[in-house]
C-alpha positions in Angstrom: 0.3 32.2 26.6 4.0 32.4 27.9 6.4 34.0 25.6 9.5 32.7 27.6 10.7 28.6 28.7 8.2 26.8 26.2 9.7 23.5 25.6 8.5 20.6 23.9 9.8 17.2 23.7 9.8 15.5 20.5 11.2 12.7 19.0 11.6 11.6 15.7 13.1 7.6 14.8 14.6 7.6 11.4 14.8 9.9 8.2 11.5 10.6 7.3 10.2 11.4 10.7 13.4 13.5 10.9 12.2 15.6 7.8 8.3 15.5 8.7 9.5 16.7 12.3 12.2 19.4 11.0 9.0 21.1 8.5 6.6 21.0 11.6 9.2 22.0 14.0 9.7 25.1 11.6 6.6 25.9 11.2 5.7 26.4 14.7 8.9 28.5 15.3 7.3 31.0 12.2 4.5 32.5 14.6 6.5 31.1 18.1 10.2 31.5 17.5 10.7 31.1 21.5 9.8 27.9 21.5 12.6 25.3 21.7 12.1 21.6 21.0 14.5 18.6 22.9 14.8 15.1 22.1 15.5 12.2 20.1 16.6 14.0 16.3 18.6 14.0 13.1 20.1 16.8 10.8 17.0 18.4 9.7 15.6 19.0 13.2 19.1 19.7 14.5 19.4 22.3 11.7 15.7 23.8 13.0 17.8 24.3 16.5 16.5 21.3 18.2 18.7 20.1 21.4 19.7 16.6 20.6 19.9 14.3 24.1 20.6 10.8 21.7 21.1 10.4 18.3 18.3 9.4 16.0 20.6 6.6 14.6 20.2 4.6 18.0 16.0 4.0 16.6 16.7 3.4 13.1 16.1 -0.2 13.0 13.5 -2.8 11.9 12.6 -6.0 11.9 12.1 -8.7 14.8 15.6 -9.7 14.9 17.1 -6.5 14.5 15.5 -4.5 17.1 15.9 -7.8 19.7 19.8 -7.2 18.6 19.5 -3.5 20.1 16.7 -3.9 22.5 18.3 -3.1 26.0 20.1 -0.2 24.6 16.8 1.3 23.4 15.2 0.5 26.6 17.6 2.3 28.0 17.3 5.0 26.5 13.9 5.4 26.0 13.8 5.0 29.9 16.2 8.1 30.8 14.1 9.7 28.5 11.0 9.4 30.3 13.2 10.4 33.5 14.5 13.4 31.4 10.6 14.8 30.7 9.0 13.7 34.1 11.4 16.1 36.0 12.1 18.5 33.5 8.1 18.3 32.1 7.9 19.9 28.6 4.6 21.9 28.0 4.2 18.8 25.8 5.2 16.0 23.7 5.2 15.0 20.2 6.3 11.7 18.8 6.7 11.3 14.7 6.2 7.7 14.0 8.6 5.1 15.9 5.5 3.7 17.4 7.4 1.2 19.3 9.7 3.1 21.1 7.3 5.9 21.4 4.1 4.7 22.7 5.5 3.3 25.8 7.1 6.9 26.4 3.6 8.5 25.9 1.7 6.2 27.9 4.2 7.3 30.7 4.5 11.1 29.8 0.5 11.5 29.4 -0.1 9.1 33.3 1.7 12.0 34.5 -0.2 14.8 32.8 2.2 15.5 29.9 -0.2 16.2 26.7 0.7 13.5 23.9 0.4 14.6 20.0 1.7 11.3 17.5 2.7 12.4 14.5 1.9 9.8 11.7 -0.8 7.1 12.7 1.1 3.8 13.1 -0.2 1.5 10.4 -3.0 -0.6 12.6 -4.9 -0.1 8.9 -2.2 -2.9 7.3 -1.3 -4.5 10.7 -1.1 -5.5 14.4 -4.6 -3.3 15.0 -4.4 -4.5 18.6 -2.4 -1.5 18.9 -5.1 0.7 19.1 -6.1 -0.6 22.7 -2.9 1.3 23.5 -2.4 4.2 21.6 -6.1 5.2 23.3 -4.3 5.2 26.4 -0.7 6.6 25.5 -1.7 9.5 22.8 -4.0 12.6 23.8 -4.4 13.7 20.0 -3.4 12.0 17.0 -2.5 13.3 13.0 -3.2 11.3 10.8 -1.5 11.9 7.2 -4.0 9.9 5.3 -7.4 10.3 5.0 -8.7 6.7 5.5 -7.4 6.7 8.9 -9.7 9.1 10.5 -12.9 6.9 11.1 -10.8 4.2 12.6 -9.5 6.5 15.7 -13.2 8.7 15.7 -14.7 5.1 16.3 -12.2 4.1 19.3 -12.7 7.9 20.7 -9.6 8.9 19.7 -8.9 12.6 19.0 -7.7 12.7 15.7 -7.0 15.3 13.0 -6.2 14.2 9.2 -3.7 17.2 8.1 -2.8 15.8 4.7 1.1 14.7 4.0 3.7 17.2 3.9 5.5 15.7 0.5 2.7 16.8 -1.4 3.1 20.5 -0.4 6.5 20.3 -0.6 6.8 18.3 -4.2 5.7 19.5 -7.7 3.0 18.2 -9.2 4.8 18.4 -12.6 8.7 17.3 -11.8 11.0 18.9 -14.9 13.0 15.5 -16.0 15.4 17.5 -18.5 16.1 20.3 -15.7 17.1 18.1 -13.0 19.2 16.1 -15.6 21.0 19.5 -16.4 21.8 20.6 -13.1 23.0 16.7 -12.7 24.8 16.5 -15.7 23.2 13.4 -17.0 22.5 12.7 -20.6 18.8 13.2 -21.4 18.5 10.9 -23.7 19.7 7.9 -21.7 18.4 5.5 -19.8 18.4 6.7 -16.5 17.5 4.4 -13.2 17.2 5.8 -9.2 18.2 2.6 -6.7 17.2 3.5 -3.4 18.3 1.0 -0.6 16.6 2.3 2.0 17.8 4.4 5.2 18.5 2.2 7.9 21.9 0.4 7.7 19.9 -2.7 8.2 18.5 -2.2 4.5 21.2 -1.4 2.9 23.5 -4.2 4.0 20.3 -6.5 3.2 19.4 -4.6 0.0 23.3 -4.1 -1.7 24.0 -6.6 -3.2 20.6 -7.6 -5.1 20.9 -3.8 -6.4 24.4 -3.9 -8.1 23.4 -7.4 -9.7 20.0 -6.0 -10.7 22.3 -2.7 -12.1 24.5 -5.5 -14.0 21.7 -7.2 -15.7 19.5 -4.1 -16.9 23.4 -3.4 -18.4 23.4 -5.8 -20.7 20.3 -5.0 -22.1 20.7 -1.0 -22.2 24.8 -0.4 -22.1 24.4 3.5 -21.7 22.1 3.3 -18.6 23.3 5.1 -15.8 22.1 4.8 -12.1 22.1 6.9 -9.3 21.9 5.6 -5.9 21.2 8.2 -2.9 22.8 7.5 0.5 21.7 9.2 3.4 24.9 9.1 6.0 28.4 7.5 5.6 27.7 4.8 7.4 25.2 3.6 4.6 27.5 4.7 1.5 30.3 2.4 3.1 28.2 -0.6 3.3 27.3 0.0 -0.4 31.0 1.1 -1.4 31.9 -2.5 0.3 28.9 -4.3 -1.4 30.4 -2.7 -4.7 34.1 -4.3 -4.4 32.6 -7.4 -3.1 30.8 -7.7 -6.6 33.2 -6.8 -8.4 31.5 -3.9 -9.4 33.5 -0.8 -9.2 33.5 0.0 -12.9 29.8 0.1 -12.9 28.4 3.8 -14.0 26.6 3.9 -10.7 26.5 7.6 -8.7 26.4 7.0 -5.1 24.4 10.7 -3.7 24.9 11.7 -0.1 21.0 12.2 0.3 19.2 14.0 -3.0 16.8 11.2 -3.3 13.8 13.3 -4.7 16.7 14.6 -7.0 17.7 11.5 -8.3 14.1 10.2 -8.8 13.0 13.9 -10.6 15.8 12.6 -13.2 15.5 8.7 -13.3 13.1 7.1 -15.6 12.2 4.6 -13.6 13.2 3.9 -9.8 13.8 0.6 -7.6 12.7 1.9 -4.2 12.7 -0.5 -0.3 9.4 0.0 0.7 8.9 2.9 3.2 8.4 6.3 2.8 10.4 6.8 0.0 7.6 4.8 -2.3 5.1 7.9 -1.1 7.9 10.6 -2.6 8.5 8.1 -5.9 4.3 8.3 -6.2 4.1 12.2 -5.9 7.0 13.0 -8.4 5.0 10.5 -10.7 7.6 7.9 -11.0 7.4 4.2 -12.4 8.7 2.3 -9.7 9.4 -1.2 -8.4 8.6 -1.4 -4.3 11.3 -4.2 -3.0 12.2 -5.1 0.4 14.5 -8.1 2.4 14.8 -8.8 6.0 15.9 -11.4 7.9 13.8 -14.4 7.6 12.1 -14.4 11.3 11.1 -11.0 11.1 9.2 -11.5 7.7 7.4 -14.5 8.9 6.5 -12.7 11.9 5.3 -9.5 9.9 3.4 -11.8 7.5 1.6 -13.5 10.3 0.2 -9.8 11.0 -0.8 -8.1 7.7 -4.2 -7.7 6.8 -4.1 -6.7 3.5 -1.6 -7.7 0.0 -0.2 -4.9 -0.5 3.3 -3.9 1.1 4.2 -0.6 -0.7 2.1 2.6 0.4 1.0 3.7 -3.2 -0.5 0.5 -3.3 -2.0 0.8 0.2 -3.2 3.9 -0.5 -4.9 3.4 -3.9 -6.3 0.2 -2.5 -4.4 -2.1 -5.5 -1.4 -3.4 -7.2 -0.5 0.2 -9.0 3.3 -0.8 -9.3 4.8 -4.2 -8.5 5.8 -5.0 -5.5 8.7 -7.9 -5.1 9.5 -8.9 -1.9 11.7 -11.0 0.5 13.0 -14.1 -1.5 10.9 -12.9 -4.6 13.6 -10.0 -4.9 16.1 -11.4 -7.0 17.9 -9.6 -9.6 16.6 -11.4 -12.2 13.2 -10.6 -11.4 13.4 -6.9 -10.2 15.3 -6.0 -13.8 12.4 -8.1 -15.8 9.7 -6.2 -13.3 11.2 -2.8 -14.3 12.0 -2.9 -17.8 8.9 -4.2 -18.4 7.0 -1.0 -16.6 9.0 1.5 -18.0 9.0 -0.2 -21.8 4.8 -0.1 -21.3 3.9 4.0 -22.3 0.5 3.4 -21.3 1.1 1.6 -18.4 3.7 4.3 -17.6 0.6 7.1 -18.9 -1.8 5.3 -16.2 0.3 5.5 -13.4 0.7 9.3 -13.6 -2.9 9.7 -13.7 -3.5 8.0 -10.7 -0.3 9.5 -9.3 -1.3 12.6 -9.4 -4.8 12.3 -7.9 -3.5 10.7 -5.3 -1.1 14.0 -5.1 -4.1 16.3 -5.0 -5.5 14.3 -1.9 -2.8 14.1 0.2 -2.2 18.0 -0.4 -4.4 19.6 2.7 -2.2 21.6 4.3 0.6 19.3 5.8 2.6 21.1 8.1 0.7 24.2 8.4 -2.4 22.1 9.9 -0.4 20.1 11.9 1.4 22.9 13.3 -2.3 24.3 14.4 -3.5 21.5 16.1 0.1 22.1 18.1 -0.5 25.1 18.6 -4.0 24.5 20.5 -2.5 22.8 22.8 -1.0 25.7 24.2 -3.9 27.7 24.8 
């Protein structure tokens, strides 16, 4: 192999690809520290020495409507991209998630003889499974982070590799509650509750507002709880600051976190989590959670139209059943995302259950996460 000029393009859409690519990205650099990565990136990857050509922010939207809203901006730039690679031609690419602005790019990339790794299978498992037509033609080697997706790509002759999840390397299997509430300064005997809106700016504005009501009414029935509510740019934590003086809710003992979301849930007793990957990191630090999630209507109906199974949340996907409760779109009200988490948390054995079947799920998902990933990389180089 070449020690000098290795480049591979990458691109990651929103914040957990940003952190799944930034542990990969590392981990590849350990045994080829000369290789240099360019792309499509937030601060983790930047903070691995990636060269950012557009920021990651530009993806991070979901929904029918909301991507239509953005949609020749990301065309664009998913187009100089593809002009970026075809005359500068990385030894590779590798694409974490985002499979709609991504596939299209490795269709291109790999018709020109660019060798396509996805990173994260695209959910054809929950919906639109037509997609697998495609990625046959757009990916030359796909990881898979859970184990059940495997024998769909093996039977479409699809390359595919199931390397485990990096969360459960990188989380405890035994989070320390009382230590985390030290080092946060929290009482340890209150009631303590993690609200996470989501990352996208999207979710937040549509998730605000039901969280400081649903803060207001779990008040009245525990007036020492506390809440902590992690943010993951500035952009986000305004939208909430706003959605705070438009309730009238300033005085509320709510901490707004810039990031620490595995921080906040380590010290919450129970969490309110937007569906995403966030629910995974709430499973694997064995958390009673509530899975929530609004969009505009259109988009819904149009998602609904192409599920195949109930569930929503991923520790519900994943364990094949309703494990936490899941209250979506116009079944998200305050009222009933207070009642749904009081009651969970207020249930020991219900609470005893989950952490049983948390943790299994911990010790399946541990296989090696970015290590294995980084191998099958890495034989691409050869």
């Amino acid at each position: 192999m070449q020690q000098q000029n290795i480049v591979i393009g990458i691109v990651a859409g929103e914040a957990s690809g940003d952190m799944l690519a930034s542990q990969l990205m590392a981990e590849i650099k350990i045994s080829h520290p000369e290789i240099k990565f360019v792309g499509i990136g937030g601060p983790k990857m930047q903070s691995v020495g990636m060269e950012v050509l557009f920021p990651m922010e530009k993806l991070a939207v979901r929904g029918y409507v909301e991507v239509l809203r953005h949609y020749r901006e990301i065309v664009g730039i998913r187009r100089k991209l593809r002009d970026y690679f075809l005359s500068h031609r990385p030894r590779m690419f590798i694409a974490v998630d985002a499979p709609d602005f991504n596939l299209d790019l490795e269709l291109a990339l790999k018709n020109n003889g660019i060798p396509t790794i996805h990173y994260v299978s695209p959910s054809i498992w929950a919906w639109r499974a037509e997609r697998m037509a495609k990625i046959k033609r757009a990916v030359s080697h796909m990881l898979s982070v859970f184990p059940h997706e495997s024998r769909l790509y093996e039977a479409a002759g699809v390359r595919v590799d199931y390397v485990g999840h990096p969360l459960a390397e990188m989380l405890p299997e035994t989070p320390k509650r009382g230590e985390m509430r030290e080092i946060m300064r929290l009482p340890q005997h209150a009631r303590v509750f993690a609200f996470l809106p989501g990352s996208r700016q999207s979710e937040v504005k549509y998730l605000a507002r039901t969280y400081i009501e649903t803060a207001k009414l779990i008040l009245e029935k525990y007036p020492e709880a506390r809440f902590l509510v992690p943010l993951v740019s500035r952009e986000t934590r305004g939208i909430f600051e706003q959605a705070l003086y438009d309730c009238d809710a300033q005085q509320l003992p709510i901490t707004l976190l810039f990031g620490h979301a595995q921080d906040a849930m380590i010290a919450a007793d129970g969490v309110l989590v937007a569906s995403g990957t966030a629910t995974l990191e709430c499973a694997l630090l064995k958390r009673p959670m509530v899975i929530t999630y609004r969009m505009p209507a259109f988009s819904w109906w149009m998602i609904k139209r192409k599920r195949y199974q109930p569930y929503f949340g991923l520790p519900n996907i994943l364990c094949e059943r309703f494990v936490v409760p899941e209250l979506i779109q116009e079944d998200a009200t305050p009222e009933n995302l207070a009642q749904a988490l009081l009651n969970l948390m207020n249930t020991p054995d219900a609470v005893d259950d989950l952490t049983q079947t948390f943790t299994e799920l911990h010790q399946t998902l541990r296989q090696g996460g970015s290590k294995m990933a980084a191998a099958a990389v890495l034989s691409h180089l050869a």
